[in-house]
C-alpha positions in Angstrom: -4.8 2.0 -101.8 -4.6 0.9 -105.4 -1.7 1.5 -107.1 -2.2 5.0 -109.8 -1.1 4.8 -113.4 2.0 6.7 -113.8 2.5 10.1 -115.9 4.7 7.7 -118.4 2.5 4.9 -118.5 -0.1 7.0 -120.1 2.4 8.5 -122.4 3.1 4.9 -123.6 -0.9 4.5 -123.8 -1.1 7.8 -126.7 1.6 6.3 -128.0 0.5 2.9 -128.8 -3.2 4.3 -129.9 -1.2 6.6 -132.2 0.6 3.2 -133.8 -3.1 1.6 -133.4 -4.6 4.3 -135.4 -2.3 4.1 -138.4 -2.4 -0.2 -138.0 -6.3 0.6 -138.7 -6.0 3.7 -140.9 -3.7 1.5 -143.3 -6.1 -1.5 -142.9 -9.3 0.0 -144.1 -7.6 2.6 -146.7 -8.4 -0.2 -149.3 -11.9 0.5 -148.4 -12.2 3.7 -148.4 -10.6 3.8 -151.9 -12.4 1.3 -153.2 -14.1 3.1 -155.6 -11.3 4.6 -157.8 -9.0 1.6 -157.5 -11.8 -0.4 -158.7 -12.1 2.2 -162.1 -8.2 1.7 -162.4 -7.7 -1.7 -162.2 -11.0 -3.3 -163.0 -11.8 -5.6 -159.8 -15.3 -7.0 -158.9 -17.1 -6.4 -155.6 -16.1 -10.2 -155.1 -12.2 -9.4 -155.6 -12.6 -6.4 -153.5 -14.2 -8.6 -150.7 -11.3 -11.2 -150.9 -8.9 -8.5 -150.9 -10.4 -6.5 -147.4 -11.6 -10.4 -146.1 -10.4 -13.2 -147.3 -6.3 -12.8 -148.0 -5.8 -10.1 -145.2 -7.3 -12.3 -142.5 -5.5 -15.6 -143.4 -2.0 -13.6 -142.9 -3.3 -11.1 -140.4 -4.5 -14.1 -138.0 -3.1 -17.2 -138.2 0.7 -15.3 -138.3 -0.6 -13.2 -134.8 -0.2 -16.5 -133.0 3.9 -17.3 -133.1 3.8 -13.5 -133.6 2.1 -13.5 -129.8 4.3 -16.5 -128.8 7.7 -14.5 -129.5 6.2 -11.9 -127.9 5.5 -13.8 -124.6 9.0 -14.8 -124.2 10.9 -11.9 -125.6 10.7 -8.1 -125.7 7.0 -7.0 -127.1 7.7 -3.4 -127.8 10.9 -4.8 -130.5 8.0 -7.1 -131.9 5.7 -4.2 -132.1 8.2 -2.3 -133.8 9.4 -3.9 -136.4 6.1 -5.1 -137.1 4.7 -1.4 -137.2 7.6 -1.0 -139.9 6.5 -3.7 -142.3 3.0 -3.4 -142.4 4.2 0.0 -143.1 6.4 -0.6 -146.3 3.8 -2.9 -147.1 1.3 -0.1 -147.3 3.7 1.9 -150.1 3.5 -1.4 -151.8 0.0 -1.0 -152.3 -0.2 2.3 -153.5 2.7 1.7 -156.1 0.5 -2.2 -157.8 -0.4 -2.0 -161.0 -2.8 -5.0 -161.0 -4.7 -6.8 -158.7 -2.1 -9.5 -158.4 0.4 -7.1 -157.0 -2.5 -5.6 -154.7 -3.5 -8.7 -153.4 0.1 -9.4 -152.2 0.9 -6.2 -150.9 -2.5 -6.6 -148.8 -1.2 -10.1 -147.5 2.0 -8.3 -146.7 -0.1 -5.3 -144.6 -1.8 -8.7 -143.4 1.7 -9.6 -141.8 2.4 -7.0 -140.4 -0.3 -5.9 -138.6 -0.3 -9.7 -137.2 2.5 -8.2 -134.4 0.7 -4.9 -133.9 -2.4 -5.5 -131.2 -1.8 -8.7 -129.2 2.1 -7.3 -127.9 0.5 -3.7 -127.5 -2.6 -5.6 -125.4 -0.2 -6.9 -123.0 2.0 -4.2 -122.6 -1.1 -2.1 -121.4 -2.1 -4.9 -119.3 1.5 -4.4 -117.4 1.4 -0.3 -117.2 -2.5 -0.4 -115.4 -3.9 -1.9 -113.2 -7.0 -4.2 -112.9 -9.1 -1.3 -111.5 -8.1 1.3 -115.0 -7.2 -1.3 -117.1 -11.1 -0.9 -118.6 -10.5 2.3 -119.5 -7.1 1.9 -120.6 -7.6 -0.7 -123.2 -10.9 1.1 -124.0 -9.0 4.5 -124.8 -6.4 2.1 -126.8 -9.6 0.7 -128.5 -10.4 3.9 -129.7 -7.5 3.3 -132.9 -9.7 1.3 -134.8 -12.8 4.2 -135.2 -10.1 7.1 -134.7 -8.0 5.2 -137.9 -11.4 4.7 -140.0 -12.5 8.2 -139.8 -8.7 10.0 -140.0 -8.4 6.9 -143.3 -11.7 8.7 -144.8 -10.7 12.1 -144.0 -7.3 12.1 -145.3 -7.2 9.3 -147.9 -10.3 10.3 -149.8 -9.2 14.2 -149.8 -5.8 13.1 -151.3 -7.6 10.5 -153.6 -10.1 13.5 -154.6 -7.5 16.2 -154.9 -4.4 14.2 -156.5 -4.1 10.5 -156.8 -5.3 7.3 -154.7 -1.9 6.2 -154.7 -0.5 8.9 -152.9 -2.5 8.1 -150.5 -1.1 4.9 -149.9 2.3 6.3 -150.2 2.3 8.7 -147.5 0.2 6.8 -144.9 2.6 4.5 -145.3 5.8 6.5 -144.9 3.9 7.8 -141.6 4.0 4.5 -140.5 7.5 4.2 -140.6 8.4 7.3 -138.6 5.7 6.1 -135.9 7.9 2.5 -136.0 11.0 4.4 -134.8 9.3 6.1 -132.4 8.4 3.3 -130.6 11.7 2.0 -130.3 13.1 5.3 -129.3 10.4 5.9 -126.4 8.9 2.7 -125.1 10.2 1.0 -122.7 9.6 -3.0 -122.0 7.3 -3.0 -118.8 8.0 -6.2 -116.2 5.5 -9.0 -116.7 2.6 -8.7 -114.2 4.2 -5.7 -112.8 0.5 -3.9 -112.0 -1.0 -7.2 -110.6 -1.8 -8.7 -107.1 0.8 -11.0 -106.2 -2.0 -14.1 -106.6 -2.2 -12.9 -110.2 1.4 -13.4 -110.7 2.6 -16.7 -112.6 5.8 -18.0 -111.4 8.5 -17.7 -114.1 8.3 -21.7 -115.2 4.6 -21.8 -115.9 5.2 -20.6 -119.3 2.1 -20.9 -121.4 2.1 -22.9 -124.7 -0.5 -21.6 -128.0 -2.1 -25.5 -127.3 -2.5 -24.6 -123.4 -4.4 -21.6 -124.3 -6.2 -22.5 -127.1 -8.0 -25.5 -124.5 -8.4 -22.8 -122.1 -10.8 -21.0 -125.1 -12.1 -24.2 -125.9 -12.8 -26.0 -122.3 -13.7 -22.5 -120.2 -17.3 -21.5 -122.0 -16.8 -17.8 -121.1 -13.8 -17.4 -123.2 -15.5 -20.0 -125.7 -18.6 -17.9 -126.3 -16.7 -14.0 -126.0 -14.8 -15.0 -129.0 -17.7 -16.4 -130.7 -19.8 -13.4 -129.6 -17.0 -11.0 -130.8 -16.7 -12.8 -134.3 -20.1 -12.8 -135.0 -20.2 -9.0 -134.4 -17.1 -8.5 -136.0 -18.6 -10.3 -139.2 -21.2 -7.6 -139.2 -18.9 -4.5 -139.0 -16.0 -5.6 -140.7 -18.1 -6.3 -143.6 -19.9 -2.7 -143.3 -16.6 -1.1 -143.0 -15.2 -2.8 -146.2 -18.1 -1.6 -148.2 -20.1 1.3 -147.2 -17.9 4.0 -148.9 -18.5 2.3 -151.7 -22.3 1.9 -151.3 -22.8 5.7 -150.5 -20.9 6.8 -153.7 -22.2 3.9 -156.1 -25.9 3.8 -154.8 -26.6 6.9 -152.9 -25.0 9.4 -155.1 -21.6 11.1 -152.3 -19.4 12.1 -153.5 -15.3 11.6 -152.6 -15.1 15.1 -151.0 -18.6 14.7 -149.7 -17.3 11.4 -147.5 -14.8 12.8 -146.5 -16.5 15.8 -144.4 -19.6 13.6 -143.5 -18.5 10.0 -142.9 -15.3 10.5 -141.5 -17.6 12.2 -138.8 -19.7 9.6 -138.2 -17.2 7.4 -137.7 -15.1 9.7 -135.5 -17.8 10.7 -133.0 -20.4 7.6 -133.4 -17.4 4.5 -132.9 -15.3 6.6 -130.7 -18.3 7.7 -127.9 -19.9 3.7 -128.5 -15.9 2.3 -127.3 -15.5 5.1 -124.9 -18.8 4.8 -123.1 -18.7 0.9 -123.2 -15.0 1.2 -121.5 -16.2 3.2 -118.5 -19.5 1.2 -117.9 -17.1 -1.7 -117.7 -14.7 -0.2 -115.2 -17.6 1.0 -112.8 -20.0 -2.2 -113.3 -18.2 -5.1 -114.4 -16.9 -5.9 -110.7 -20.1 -6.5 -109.4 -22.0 -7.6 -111.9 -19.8 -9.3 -114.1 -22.8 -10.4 -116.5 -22.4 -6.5 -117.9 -19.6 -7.7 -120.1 -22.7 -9.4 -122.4 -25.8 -7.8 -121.7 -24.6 -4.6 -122.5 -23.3 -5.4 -126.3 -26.2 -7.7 -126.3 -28.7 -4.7 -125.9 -26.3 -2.3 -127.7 -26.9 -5.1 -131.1 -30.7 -5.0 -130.7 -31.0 -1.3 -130.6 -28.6 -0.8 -133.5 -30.9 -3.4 -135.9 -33.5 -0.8 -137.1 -30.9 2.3 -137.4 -29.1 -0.1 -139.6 -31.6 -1.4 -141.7 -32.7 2.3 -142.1 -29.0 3.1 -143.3 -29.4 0.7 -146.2 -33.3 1.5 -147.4 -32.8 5.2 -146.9 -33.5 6.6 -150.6 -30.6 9.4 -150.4 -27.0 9.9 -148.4 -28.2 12.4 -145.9 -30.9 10.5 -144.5 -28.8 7.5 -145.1 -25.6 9.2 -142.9 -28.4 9.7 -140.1 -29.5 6.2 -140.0 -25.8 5.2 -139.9 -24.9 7.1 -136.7 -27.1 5.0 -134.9 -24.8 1.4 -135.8 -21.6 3.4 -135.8 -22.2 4.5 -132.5 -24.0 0.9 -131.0 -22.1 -1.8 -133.3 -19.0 -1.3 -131.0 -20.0 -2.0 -127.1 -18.4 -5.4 -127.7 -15.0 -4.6 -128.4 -13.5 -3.3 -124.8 -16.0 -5.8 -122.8 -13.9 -8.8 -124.7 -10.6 -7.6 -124.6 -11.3 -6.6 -121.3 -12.7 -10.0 -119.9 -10.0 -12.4 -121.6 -7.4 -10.2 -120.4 -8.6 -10.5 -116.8 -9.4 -14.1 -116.9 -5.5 -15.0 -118.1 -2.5 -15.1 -115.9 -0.2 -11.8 -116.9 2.5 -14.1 -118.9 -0.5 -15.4 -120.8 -2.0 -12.1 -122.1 -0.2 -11.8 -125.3 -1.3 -15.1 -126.8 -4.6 -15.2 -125.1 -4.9 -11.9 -126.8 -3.8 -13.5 -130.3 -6.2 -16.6 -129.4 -8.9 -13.9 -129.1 -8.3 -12.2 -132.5 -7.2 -15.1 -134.1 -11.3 -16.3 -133.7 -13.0 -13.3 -134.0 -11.4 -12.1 -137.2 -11.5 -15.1 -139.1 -14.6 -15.0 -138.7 -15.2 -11.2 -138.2 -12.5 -9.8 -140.7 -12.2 -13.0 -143.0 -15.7 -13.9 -143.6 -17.3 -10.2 -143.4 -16.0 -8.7 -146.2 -15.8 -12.0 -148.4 -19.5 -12.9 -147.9 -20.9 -8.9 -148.5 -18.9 -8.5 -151.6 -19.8 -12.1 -153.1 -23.3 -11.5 -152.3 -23.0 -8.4 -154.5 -21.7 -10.3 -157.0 -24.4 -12.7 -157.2 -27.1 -10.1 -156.9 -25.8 -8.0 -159.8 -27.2 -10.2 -162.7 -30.6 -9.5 -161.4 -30.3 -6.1 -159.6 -27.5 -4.1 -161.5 -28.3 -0.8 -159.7 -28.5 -2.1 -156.6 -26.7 -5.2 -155.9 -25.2 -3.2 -152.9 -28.1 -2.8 -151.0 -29.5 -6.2 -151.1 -25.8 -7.7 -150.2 -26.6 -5.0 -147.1 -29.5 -6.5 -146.0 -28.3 -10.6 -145.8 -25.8 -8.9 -142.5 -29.3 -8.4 -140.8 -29.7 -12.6 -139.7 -25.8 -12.5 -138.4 -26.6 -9.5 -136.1 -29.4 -11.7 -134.2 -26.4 -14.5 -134.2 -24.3 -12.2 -132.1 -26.9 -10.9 -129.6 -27.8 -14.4 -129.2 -24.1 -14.8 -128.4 -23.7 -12.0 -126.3 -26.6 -13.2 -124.3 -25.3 -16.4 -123.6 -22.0 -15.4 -122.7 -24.1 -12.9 -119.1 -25.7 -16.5 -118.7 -22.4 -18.1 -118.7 -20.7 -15.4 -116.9 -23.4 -15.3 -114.2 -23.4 -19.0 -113.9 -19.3 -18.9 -113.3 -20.1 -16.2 -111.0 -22.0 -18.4 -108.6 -20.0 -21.2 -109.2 -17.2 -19.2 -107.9 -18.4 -16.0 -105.9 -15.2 -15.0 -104.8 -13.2 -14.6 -107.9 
């Protein structure tokens, strides 16, 4: 009989969603501020972009691979700490700039932190459940990013609305900080491969090099097009994440207080159930029919395509927030499926960098080129379309959500084709 996950090792799961949620909630707090830090400090929809895009993703992804690489050959939860504690301070930094010079740095700084927070907690997970719950396991982890994003809306716009944006910078961040030590007080470094059949196991001198897995990604077409797949979906919702707060407040008339009720919701319940659901269907499907781990974000895309265009035409912020639901809730079937899949396909020493090797593609293109395109498209729509240069920067996302089902769809082809190739892995 399969081995069950322990009473502790989901203890260490809720804790490292907890440190997830605040790794997100911190992220996308630039977001969800947008608004009044852009009447403070007088930054265009481009510079906003650049600041959510561009310069958090150069930091945020090409640092996760040494980051990962430590991590593979020394203790991951001390990595995870201490990088929990400087994304942290750099979160204070943010609220305390006074120009967008000192905001762009402090964001490159929350950029370096957060390098160490996902690819050490990835394989940490991997070595406290086994194969047969490690679906839902990194699914329930998954559920930090929506779980941070609605919490980042509720809280941060209520204290932006009520006192200061600032503030809410400052005391996200000294959260952060308290979660850090709690980390190193509590978690405990699991052994490598410790949930996994023995023919899983690699031997303690295979040790895997960033050049060996990068040619894994580039040679095994599975792991080429997930990451591809993931990116291209990624470039849709990370750019809809950076500006949709300020969309529904500049061009469909919400208010701070008003998003804070209403979207926080939608991103609560719609992300949340879309993870949660896609993390089960994995668990109970992906055995024997392995094609499920691209099909089903594949079909989740195409439904999501008409809710979303809906969301950006939709004349006023109700009807707009009931569009929305319908992308919120479908945009993220592909998260768990990937992590899922590259994790599986690895050897358990490999995990952490494979698991850097997997952001590292799909969030420079995802995180990096999302928020960058959306906010320069604004730009360049504004001199013809002042009132709603928003909504027409919405509408150019439409062609790159075809690009990832046509992604996602390749990737059950490939992974069908593998499968026959090699029925009994």
């Amino acid at each position: 009989m399969a081995a069950r996950p322990s009473r502790y090792a989901w203890l260490v799961l809720g804790l490292l969603c907890f440190v997830y949620v605040l790794n997100f909630l911190d992220r996308q707090l630039l977001s969800i501020l947008a608004k009044p830090i852009q009447d403070e400090l007088h930054i265009t929809d481009g510079q906003l972009g650049r600041l959510g895009g561009l310069y958090f993703a150069l930091f945020y992804c090409i640092l996760g691979v040494p980051v990962a690489w430590l991590a593979d050959r020394g203790n991951r939860v001390r990595v995870l700490t201490i990088a929990c504690a400087l994304w942290s301070a750099a979160t204070i930094a943010c609220g305390v700039s006074v120009n967008y010079g000192q905001l762009a740095a402090a964001r490159m700084s929350v950029g370096i932190g957060e390098a160490g927070g996902v690819p050490p907690s990835y394989s940490v997970i991997s070595d406290y459940f086994p194969p047969h719950r490690r679906g839902l396991a990194l699914g329930l982890f998954n559920l930090g990013p929506p779980l941070g994003q609605a919490l980042g809306v509720a809280f941060g716009a209520k204290i932006a609305a009520a006192y200061d944006w600032r503030l809410a910078f400052i005391l996200l961040g000294a959260a952060g900080l308290i979660a850090a030590a709690a980390v190193w007080a509590f978690v405990r470094e699991p052994k490598r491969g410790a949930t996994d059949l023995p023919r899983q196991v690699v031997q303690d001198g295979e040790v895997p090099t960033f050049g060996s897995t990068l040619k894994l990604f580039s040679t095994r077409p599975t792991l080429t097009l997930v990451s591809l797949a993931a990116g291209a979906t990624q470039f849709v919702t990370y750019a809809t994440l950076g500006f949709t707060t300020l969309f529904l407040m500049r061009e469909k008339g919400m208010t701070l207080d008003q998003i804070a009720i209403w979207y926080a919701l939608v991103l609560a319940i719609g992300v949340s159930a879309g993870i949660y659901l896609s993390a089960r269907l994995i668990d109970r499907h992906a055995a024997a029919q392995p094609e499920i781990y691209g099909t089903m974000p594949g079909y989740a895309l195409l439904l999501a395509v008409p809710f979303f265009v809906g969301f950006v035409w939709a004349p006023n912020w109700p009807l707009a927030m009931a569009c929305l639901i319908g992308p919120t809730f479908l945009n993220y079937f592909y998260l768990t499926p990937a992590v899922a899949l590259v994790q599986n396909a690895v050897a358990p020493r490999q995990r952490t960098l494979a698991g850097a090797v997997l952001l590292l593609i799909m969030n420079l293109i995802g995180l990096g080129l999302g928020p960058t395109w959306l906010g320069a498209a604004s730009d360049w729509f504004k001199a013809s379309n002042p009132g709603h240069s928003l909504q027409l920067a919405f509408y150019t996302l439409v062609p790159f959500y075809f690009i990832a089902i046509a992604l996602h769809f390749a990737l059950a082809r490939a992974l069908k084709r593998e499968r026959i190739l090699n029925p009994t892995e």
